[in-house]
C-alpha positions in Angstrom: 13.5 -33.4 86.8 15.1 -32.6 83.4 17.2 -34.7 81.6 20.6 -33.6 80.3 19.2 -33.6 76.7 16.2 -31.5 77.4 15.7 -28.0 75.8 13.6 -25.6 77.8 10.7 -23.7 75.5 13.0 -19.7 75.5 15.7 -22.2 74.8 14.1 -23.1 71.3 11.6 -20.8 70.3 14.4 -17.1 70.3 17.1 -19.0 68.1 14.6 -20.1 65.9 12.6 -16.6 65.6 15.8 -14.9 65.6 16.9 -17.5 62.4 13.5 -16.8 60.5 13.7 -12.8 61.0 17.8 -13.3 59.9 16.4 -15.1 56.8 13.7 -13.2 56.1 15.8 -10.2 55.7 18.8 -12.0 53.5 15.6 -13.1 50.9 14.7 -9.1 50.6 18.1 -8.0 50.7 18.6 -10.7 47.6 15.6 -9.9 45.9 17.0 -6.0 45.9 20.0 -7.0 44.5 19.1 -9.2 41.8 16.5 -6.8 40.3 18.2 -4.5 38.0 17.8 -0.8 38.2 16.4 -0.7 34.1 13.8 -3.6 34.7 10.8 -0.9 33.6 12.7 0.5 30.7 13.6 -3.7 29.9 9.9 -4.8 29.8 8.9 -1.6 28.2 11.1 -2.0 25.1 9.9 -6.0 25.0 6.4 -5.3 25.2 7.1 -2.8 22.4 8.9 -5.4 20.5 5.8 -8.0 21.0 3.6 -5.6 20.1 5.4 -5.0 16.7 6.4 -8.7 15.8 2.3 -9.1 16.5 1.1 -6.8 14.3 3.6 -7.7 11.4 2.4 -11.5 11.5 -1.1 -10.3 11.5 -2.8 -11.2 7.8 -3.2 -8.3 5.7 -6.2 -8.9 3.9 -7.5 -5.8 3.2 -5.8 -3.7 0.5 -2.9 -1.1 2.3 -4.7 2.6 2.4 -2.9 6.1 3.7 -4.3 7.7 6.7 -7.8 9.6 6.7 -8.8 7.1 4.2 -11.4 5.2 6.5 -14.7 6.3 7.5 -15.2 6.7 11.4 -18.6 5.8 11.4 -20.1 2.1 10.1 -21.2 1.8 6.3 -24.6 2.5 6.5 -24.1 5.8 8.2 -21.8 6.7 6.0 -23.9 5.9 3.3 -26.8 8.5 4.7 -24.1 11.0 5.6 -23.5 11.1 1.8 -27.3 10.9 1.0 -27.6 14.2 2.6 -23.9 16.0 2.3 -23.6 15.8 -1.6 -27.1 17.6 -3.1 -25.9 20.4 -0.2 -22.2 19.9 -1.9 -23.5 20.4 -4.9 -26.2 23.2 -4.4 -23.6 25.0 -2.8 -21.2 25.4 -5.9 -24.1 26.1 -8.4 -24.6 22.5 -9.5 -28.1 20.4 -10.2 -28.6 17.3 -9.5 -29.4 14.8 -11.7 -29.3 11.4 -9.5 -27.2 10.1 -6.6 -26.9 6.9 -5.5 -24.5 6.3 -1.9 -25.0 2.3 -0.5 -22.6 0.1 0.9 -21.6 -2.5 -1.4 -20.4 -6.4 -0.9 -17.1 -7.1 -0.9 -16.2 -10.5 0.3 -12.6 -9.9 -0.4 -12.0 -6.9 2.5 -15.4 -7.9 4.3 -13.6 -8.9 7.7 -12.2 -5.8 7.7 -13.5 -3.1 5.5 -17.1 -2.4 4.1 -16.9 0.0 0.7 -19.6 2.4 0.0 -20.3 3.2 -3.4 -21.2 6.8 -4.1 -22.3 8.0 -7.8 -24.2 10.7 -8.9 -24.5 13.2 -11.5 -25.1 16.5 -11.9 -25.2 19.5 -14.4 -23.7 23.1 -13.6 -20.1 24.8 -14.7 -17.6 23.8 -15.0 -15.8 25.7 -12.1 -18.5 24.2 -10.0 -17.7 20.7 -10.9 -14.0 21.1 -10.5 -15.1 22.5 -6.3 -17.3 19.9 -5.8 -14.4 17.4 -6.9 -11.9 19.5 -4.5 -14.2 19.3 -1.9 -14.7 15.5 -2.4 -11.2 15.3 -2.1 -10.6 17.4 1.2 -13.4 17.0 3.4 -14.3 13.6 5.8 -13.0 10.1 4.5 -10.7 10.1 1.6 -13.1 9.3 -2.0 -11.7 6.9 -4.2 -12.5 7.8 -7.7 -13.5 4.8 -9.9 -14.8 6.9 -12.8 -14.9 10.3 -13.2 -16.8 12.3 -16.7 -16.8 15.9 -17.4 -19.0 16.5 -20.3 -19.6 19.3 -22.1 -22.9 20.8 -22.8 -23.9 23.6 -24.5 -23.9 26.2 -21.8 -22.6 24.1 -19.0 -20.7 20.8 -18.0 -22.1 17.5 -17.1 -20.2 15.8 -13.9 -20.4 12.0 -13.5 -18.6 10.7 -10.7 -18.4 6.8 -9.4 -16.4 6.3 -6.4 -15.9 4.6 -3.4 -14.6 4.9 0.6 -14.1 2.1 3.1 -15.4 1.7 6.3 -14.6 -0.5 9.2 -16.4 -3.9 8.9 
């Protein structure tokens, strides 16, 4: 026999299942409404924001260059690219060579970040020559940073010495 307090199990268990779907449904309904419409357009602008603040508290330690002045490869690659680019360089605009000397070099002031490779040679030829070799130094793979440039008359020609350097990533 039952008491007068007594629930039966279907007395308890539908109210309760129907409460849990009833707040189930009032949580998604909530989290629909308090999600606004621009959230990806919101992070994206913060996460563009971060990204800048990042970048502009980073330490600049290696000197500011423009664009297409680094190397793509390491030092030492670049270093053999020049080995065999510049007698070809300078063959191909009527030029001898007379040395040519293209090694990385220590820099402990950009060396987290940059690596500079010396190129220098010298060469003997005319003087239109030298000045295409020099534009072609100046238009063709990582932008050369002339150090010291001589253009010295000769009797039938023009001796070119060039020093010079371009950076590589570290």
């Amino acid at each position: 026999m039952k008491g007068a307090g007594a629930f039966a199990p279907g007395q308890v268990l539908g109210p309760l299942a129907i409460s849990a779907v009833a707040a189930l449904a009032f949580g998604i309904a909530l989290s629909i409404l308090r999600t606004p419409t621009d959230l990806d357009a919101r992070l994206a602008a913060v996460q563009a924001e971060t990204q800048r603040t990042e970048a502009l508290l980073q330490p600049t330690r290696a000197p500011l260059v423009p664009p297409g002045s680094i190397c793509r490869q390491d030092a030492e690659t670049q270093a053999a690219a020049f080995q065999s680019s510049v007698p070809q360089l300078l063959g191909a605009h009527g030029l001898v060579m007379i040395s040519l000397d293209a090694r990385p070099e220590p820099a402990p002031e950009l060396s987290e970040r940059l690596v500079p490779v010396r190129l220098r040679f010298m060469a003997t030829g005319s003087y239109e020559g030298a000045l295409a070799v020099l534009s072609n130094l100046r238009g063709e793979g990582p932008r050369v940073w002339v150090d010291r440039l001589s253009l010295t008359p000769t009797p039938a020609n023009v001796t070119i010495g060039f020093s010079g350097r371009v950076f590589c990533p570290a």
